[in-house]
C-alpha positions as CSV (number, residue, x, y, z in Angstrom):
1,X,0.0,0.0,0.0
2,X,1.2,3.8,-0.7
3,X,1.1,6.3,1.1
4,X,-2.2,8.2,0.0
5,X,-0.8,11.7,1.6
6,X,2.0,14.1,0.2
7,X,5.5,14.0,2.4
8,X,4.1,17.7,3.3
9,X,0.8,16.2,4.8
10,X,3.0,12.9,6.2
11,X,5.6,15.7,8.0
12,X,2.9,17.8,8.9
13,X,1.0,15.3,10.5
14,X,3.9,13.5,12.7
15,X,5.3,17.3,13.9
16,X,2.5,16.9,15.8
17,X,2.8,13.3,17.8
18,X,4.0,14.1,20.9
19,X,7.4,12.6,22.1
20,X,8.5,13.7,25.2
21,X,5.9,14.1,28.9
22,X,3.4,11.7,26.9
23,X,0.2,10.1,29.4
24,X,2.2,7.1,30.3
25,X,5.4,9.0,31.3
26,X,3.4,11.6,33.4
27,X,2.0,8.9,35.4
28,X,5.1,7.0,36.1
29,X,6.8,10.3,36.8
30,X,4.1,11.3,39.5
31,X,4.4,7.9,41.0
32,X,7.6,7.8,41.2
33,X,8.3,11.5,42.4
34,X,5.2,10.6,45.4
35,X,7.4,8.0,46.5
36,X,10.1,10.6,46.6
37,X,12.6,9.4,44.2
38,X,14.8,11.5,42.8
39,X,15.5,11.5,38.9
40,X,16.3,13.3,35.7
41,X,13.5,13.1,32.8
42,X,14.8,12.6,29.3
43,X,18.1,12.8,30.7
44,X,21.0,13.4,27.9
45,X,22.0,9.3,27.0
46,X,22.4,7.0,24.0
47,X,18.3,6.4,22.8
48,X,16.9,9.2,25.0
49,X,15.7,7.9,28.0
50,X,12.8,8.9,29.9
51,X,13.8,8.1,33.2
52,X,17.3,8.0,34.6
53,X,18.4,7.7,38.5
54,X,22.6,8.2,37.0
55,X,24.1,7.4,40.4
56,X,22.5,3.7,40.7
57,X,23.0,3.7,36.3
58,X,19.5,3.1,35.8
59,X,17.9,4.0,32.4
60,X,14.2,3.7,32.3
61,X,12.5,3.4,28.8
62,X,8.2,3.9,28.1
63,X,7.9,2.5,24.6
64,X,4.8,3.5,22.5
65,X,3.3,0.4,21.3
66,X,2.9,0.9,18.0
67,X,5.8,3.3,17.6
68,X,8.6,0.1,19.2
69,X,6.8,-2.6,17.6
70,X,4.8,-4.5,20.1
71,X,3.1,-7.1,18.6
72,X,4.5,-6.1,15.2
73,X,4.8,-9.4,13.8
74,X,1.1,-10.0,14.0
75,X,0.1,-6.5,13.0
76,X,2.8,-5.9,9.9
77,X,0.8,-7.6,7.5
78,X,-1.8,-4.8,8.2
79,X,0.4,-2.2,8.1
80,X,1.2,0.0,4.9
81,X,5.0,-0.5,3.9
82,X,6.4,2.8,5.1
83,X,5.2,2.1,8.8
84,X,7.2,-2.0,8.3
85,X,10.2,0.2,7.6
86,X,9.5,2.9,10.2
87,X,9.0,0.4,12.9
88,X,11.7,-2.2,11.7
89,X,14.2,0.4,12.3
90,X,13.1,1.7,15.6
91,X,13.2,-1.8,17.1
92,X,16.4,-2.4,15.3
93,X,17.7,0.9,16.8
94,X,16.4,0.0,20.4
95,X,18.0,-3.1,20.5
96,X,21.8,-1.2,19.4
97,X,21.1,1.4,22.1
98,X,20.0,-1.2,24.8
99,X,23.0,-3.1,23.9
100,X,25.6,0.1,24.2
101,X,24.2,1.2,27.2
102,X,24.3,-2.6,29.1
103,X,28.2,-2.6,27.4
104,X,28.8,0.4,29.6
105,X,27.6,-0.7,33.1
106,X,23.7,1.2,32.9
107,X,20.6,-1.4,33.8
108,X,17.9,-0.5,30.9
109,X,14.3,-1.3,31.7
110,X,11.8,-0.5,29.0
111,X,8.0,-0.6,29.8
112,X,5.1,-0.8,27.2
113,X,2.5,2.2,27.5
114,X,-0.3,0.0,27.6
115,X,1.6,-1.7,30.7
116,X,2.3,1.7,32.2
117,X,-1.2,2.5,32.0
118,X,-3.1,-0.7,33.4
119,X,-0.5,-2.2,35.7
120,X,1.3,1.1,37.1
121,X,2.2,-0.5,40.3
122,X,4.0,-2.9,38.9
123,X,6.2,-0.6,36.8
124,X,6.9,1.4,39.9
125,X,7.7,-1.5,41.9
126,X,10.6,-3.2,39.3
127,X,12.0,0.4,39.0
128,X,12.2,0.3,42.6
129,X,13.8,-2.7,43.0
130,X,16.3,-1.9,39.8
131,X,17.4,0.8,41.7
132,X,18.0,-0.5,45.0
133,X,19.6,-3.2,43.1
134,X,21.6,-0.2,41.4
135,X,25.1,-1.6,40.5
136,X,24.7,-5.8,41.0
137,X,21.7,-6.0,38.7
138,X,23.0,-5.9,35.3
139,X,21.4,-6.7,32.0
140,X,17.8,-5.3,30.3
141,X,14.8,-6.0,31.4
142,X,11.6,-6.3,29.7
143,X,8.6,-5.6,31.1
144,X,5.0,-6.3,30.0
C-alpha cells in the first residue's frame, strides 16, 4: 500500500505526535516523584531515556506500542510499507542502544504504555527494586 498523503501532509502530521511528557510517562513520573525518588526526565543518554536515577546507572525506557513494535509481527501484514520500515528500524535501533548502554555498566528497563497504564504498580515496583539493586543487577529488562 502507498502512502495516499504528500511528504508535506505525512511531516505535517507527525510534527505533531508528541514525544516527550506523553500520558504514560506523566504517570510513572508522579508515582515515582510521590514515593520521593529523585530523577532526571529525558536525561542526555544514547536512545533518550525517559527516566534516569545516573548514580545507581538506571535507564528507564516507556515505549509507545505501536511506535517500538509491540506485537508487530502479528500487526505488519496490516500495516502499509512505510510504517514496516519505520518500525523495523526503531526496534532495530532499540536493540543497538539497549546493547551500548548494558556494554557500559547502565541497567535498561523498558516498559510498554499499555503496561504503564493498566499495571502502574507494577512498573513502579521493578524500578524500585532496579534501583535499589543499582550496581549488582546488570542486563535489560523487559517488562510487559
Amino acid at each position: 500500500m502507498t502512502d495516499v498523503m504528500t511528504p508535506e501532509q505525512r511531516s505535517f502530521i507527525m510534527s505533531r505526535i508528541k514525544g516527550k511528557n506523553t500520558k504514560p510517562e506523566t504517570v510513572m513520573f508522579e508515582a515515582l516523584e510521590a514515593l520521593g525518588l529523585t530523577f532526571e526526565k529525558h536525561y542526555k543518554l544514547l536512545g533518550n531515556p525517559d527516566i534516569v536515577f545516573p548514580g545507581e546507572k538506571v535507564a528507564v525506557f516507556i515505549d509507545g506500542d505501536f511506535w517500538h513494535g509491540r506485537d508487530f509481527l502479528k500487526r505488519k501484514a496490516n500495516l502499509p510499507e512505510y510504517w514496516v520500515k519505520k518500525i523495523s528500524r526503531n526496534m532495530r535501533r532499540d536493540r543497538r542502544y539497549r546493547a551500548i548502554l548494558r556494554k557500559d555498566g547502565w541497567i535498561v528497563a523498558r516498559f510498554w504504555e499499555h503496561r504503564v497504564l493498566k499495571r502502574l504498580d507494577g512498573c513502579v515496583n521493578r524500578v524500585i527494586n532496579l534501583v535499589a539493586h543499582g550496581q549488582r543487577t546488570k542486563g535489560t529488562v523487559r517488562l510487559g
